[in-house]
C-alpha positions in Angstrom: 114.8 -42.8 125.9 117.2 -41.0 123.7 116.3 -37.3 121.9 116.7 -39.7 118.5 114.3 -41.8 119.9 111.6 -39.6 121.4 111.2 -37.9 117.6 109.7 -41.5 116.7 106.5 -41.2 118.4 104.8 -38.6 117.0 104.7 -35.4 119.3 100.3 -34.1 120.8 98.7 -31.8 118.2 99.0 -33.8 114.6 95.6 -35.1 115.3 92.5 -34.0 116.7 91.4 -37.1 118.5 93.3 -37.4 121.5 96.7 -35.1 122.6 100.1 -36.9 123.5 102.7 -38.6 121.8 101.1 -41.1 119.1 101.8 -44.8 118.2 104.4 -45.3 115.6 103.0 -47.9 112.6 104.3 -50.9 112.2 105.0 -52.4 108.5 101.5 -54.8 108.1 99.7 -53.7 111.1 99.9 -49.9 111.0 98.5 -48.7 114.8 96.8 -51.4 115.2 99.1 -53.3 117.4 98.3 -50.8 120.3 95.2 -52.2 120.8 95.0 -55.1 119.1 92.2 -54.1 116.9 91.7 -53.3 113.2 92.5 -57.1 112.0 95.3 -57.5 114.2 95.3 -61.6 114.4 94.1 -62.0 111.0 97.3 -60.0 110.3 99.7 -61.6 112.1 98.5 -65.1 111.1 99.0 -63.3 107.1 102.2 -62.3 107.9 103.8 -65.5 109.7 102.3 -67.7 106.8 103.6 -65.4 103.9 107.2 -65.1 105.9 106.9 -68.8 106.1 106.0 -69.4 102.6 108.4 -66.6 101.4 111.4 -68.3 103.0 110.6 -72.0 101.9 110.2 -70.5 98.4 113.5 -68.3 98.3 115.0 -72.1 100.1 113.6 -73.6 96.5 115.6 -70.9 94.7 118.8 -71.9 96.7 118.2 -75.7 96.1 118.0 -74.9 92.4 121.1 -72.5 92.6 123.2 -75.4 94.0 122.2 -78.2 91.7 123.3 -75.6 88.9 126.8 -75.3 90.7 126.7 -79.4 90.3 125.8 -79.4 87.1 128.4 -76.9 86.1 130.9 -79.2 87.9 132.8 -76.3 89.5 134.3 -78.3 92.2 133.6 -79.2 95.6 135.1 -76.2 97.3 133.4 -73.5 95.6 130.1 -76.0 96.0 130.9 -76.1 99.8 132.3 -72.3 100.1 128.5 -71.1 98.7 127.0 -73.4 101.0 128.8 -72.3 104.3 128.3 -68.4 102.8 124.9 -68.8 102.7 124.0 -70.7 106.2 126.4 -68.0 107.8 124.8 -65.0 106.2 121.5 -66.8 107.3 122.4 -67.1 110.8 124.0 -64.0 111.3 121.1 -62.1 109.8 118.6 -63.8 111.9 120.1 -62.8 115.0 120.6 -59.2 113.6 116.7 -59.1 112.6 115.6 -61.0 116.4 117.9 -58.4 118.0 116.2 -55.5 116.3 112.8 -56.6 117.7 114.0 -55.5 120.9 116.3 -52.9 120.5 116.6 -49.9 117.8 119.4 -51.1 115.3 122.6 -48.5 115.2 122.0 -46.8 111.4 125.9 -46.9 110.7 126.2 -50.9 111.7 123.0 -51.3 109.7 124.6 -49.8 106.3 127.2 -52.0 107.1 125.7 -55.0 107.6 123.1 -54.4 104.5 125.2 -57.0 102.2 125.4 -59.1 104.4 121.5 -59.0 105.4 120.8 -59.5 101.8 122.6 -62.7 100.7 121.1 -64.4 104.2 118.0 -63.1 103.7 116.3 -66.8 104.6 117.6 -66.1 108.4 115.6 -62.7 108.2 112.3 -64.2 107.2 112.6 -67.0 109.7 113.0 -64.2 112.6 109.9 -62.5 111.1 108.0 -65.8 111.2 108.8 -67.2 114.6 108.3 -62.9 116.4 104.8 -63.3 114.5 104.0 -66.3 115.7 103.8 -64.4 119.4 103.5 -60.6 118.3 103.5 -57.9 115.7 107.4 -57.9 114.5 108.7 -54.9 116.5 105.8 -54.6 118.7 107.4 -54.8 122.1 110.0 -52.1 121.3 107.1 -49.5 120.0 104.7 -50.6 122.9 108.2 -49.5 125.3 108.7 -46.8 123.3 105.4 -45.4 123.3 104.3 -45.9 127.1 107.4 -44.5 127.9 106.1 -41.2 125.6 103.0 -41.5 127.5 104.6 -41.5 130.9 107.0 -38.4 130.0 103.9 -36.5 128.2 101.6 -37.0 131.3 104.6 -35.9 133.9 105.4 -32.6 131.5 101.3 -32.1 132.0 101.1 -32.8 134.8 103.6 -30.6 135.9 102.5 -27.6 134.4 98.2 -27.8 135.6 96.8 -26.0 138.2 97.1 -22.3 139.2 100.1 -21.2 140.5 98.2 -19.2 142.5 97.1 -21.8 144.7 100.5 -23.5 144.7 101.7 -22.8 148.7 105.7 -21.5 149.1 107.9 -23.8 150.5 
């Protein structure tokens, strides 16, 4: 785990209840895929029906955006150029949003790639909708990211209780 990484769990003493690193919220679920309390599968099941619905909605939209480019009789190339544009934008940014379930995206590529994200925005909500189907979006990266907190916060303890005192000289 990277410094930029560690500064994502936040660090023991922001919260009385228990000390260590805390569990980073997800969008929807807050904490509460940690434990899988708090609603968690009511959640989920909201979230992969709205991404569902969301995407066969905005697919409506794009239906009703290409019969307007055959009504306006602009030609069959511009007809098949949107097309292509819009399955490759959709592809492209479904692997991009998959790939960020597992994996922290790199901020510069991600500023790059927002346009792009954007016009295949379809692809995006179809990777939301098929991670949900299995887990919180994101889930397995935080749960990673967070027992690897744990592990570093409990060796750093660890290493520093007891009385030197009692410690024996090598």
């Amino acid at each position: 785990m990277s410094a930029e990484d560690s500064t994502r769990v936040t660090p023991a003493g922001s919260s009385a209840d228990a000390p260590g690193p805390r569990p980073e919220p997800l969008r929807f679920f807050g904490t509460a895929w940690l434990n899988h309390d708090d609603g968690y599968t009511p959640r989920r099941i909201a979230v992969a029906v709205g991404s569902l619905a969301i995407a066969a909605l905005s697919c409506l939209v794009l239906r009703l955006a290409y019969q307007g480019l055959q009504i306006a009789a602009i030609g069959g190339f511009v007809t098949v150029l949107m097309v292509a544009m819009f399955a490759i934008c959709s592809a492209m940014a479904f692997r991009h949003t998959w790939a960020g379930f597992t994996s922290r995206p790199d901020p510069e590529r991600q500023a790059s790639l927002r346009g792009l994200l954007t016009v295949g925005f379809v692809g995006s909500l179809l990777a939301y909708f098929l991670r949900s189907l299995t887990e919180a979006p994101g889930e397995k990266l935080h749960r990673q990211e967070y027992e690897e907190a744990r592990k570093q916060y409990e060796k750093r303890t660890t290493r520093r209780s007891g009385n030197p005192k009692n410690r024996r000289r090598a």
